[in-house]
C-alpha positions, 0 to 999 in steps of 0.5 A: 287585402290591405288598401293601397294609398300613396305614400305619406308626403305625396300626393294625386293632383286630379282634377278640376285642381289640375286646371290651375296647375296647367293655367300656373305652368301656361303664365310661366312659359308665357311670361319667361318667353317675353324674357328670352328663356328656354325651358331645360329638362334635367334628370330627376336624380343625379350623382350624389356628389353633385349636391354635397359639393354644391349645396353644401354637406352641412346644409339641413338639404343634404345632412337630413333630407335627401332620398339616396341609395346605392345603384349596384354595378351591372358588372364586377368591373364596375363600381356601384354608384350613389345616386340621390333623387333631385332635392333642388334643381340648380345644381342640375342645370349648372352641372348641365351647363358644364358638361354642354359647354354652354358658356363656350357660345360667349352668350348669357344662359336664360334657362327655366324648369317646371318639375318634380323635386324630392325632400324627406321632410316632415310634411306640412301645409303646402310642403311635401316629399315630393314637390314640383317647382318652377325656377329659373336660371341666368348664367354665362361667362363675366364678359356675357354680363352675367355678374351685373346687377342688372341681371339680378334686377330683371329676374326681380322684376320678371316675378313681380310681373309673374305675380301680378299676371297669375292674379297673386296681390298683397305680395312683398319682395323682401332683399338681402346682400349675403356678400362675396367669397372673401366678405363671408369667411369675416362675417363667419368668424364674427357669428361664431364668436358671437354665437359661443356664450350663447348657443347652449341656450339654443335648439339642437339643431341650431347649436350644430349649425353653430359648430359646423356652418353658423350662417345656416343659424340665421335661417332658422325657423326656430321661434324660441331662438328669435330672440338670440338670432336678433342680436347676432351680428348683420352682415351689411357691417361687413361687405366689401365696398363691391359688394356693397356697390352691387347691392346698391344698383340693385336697388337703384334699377328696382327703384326705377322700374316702380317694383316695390321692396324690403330689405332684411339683413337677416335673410341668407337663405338656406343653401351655401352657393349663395353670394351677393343677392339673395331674395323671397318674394312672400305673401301674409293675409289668412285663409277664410274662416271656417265656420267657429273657427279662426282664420289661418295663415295662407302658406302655414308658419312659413310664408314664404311664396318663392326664393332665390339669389346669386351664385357666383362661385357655383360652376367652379365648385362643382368643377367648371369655368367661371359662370356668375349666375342668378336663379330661384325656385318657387314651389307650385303648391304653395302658389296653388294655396295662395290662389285658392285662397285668394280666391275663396276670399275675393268678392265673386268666385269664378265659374268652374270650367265646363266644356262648350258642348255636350254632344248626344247621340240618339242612339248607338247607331249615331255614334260614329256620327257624333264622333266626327261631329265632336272631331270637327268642334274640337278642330275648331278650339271648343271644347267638348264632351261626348256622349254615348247612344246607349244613354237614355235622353234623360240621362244625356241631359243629366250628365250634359247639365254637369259638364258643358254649357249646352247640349247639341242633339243629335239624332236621325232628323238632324244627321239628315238635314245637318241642322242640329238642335242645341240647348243653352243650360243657363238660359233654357233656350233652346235652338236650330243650327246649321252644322256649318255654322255650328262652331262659330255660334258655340265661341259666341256663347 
């Protein structure tokens, strides 16, 4: 019988990796709570039309990597319908947005998601088929204050502070303007005017994108292009001066509030909503050597960490009221691979998580015994590991030893008195403890 394996591009997430998936998902919602988000749940797929119509038909997303499939009528009177596992998750919640009637409360939507999305891409270093993602999105209606520049500045300001409390160092916010809806169509004609001696020359994907979106050509990721796309015309030459005010009291209020920045004309981002800010906070350095060999870069050839930017004309694509908005998604494995890596790196590892206690019960008769005992600790926020009766002491001690800090005893002399006998691994003290106190001295350990 064939041996069953997940599906290329996926993967299992066990433990102890989880414990630093669930210490990154805790910052977040500790630290968007300090700004006023909520959390949004939407579906893990949605109409197929949702993403063609808001992130673009020519984009690599939807041309190339959506998981999509026809979901059969139930009955003749029904037609089938497409539907397409979520590739990103903006456009879910601006579809969330219009069909609550959010915008209808006059106030600005802080909103925040952790959650799976789907790309058939080519699996590499921190990317996969199935990847989570947590972003964000603040969007409402122009009299809310959702076109300012001020909303654009605190989500930056909130990811530099995101990454500084995750531990994440050595990170750069880098900047661009993209422009509004009537600065993109003069920017686009000068691409491809620009583009037409030379995209012969170019790589089969970027002489399509040439013909059919030629902003998509600056997102490449090309090498053997770089060369070309620098001589390609900028987009600050042609922003309107409201745009142009935009982008500079972005600046000004990053500038005020010491958060640190890099302006890259070349930066548009990969998704045709975007206007105005657009945004990647990335990260250089290596992974550590392995023995003979070279370092590698921390995220592969990509070293992007997160990215973003503003969407001001999304809710009336996809059919709703005037809603400026700002977001942006940052993928938690390659937070993950920067934190290990990271780590592997800095002077001291920390200690891996062990539970407080071991609890273990003399024999099968004190099992129940042992069970309320560990009920009773876990009430009070330690956490414990049980043990069974029908191990020999020997191997209570071997199993404790692997997993807790200290071993609590628990026998017929200690059930009787209620004092426990408890043994520190690290140290090899070994001690007497009233039941009562039991919890209050193992915090202090």
């Amino acid at each position: 019988m064939t041996l069953l394996k997940a599906v290329r591009g996926t993967r299992d997430l066990l433990p102890p990796e989880t414990d630093l998936w669930n210490r990154i998902e805790a910052t977040t919602r500790r630290v968007f709570a300090r700004y006023n988000f909520g959390e949004i749940r939407t579906p893990i797929f949605e109409d197929t039309s949702l993403f063609a119509r808001g992130v673009g038909e020519e984009t690599d997303i939807v041309s190339k990597e959506m998981y999509t499939w026809e979901d059969r009528a139930r009955a003749q009177s029904e037609k089938a319908q497409s539907l397409t596992l979520r590739p990103e998750n903006t456009a879910g919640v601006v579809r969330a947005y219009i069909e609550h009637k959010l915008g209808e409360s006059g106030l600005l939507q802080k909103l925040y998601y952790i959650g799976p999305q789907f790309r058939r891409e080519r699996p590499q270093k921190g990317r996969y088929r199935q990847f989570w993602q947590i972003g964000a999105e603040v969007i409402g209606p122009p009299s809310a204050g959702s076109e300012s520049p001020l909303r654009d500045a605190e989500v930056l300001e909130m990811l530099a502070s995101f990454l500084d409390e995750l531990g994440i160092t050595g990170w750069t916010l880098v900047l661009n303007s993209v422009g509004s809806s009537t600065d993109r169509p003069k920017y686009i004609a000068a691409l491809r005017e620009a583009l037409a001696p030379v995209k012969d020359q170019m790589s089969a994907d970027n002489q399509r994108r040439a013909e059919t979106n030629p902003l998509r050509v600056l997102d490449s990721k090309d090498p053997a292009d770089e060369a070309i796309i620098a001589t390609l015309p900028k987009i600050a030459d042609y922003l309107d001066d409201a745009s142009k005010a935009h982008f500079a009291a972005v600046l000004a209020a990053l500038d005020a509030c010491g958060v640190q920045y890099e302006i890259n004309p070349r930066l548009v981002r990969g998704l045709d909503y975007y206007t105005r800010t657009t945004f990647e906070f990335t990260v250089g350095g290596l992974s550590p050597q392995r023995a003979g060999a070279p370092g590698t870069p921390i995220l592969g050839a990509q070293n992007a960490l997160l990215g973003g930017g503003r969407y001001d004309g999304l809710s009336e694509m996809l059919g709703g009221p005037k809603a400026p908005g700002i977001g942006f998604a940052m993928g938690l494995d390659r937070l993950i691979l920067t934190l290990q890596a990271q780590a592997a790196s800095a002077p001291e590892k920390s200690a891996p998580a062990f539970a407080d206690a071991f609890i273990a019960p003399l024999g099968e008769h004190l099992n129940a015994p042992a069970l309320t005992l560990a009920r009773e600790l876990r009430r009070a926020g330690l956490r414990i590991e049980l043990g069974d009766g029908a191990f020999r002491l020997k191997k209570s001690f071997e199993i404790g030893n692997k997993l807790a800090r200290a071993i609590i005893l628990l026998g017929e002399d200690e059930q009787a008195s209620g004092i426990l006998t408890v043994k520190n691994f690290a140290t090899g003290e070994q001690t007497k403890i009233p039941a009562s106190e039991l919890a209050q001295a193992l915090q202090n350990r």
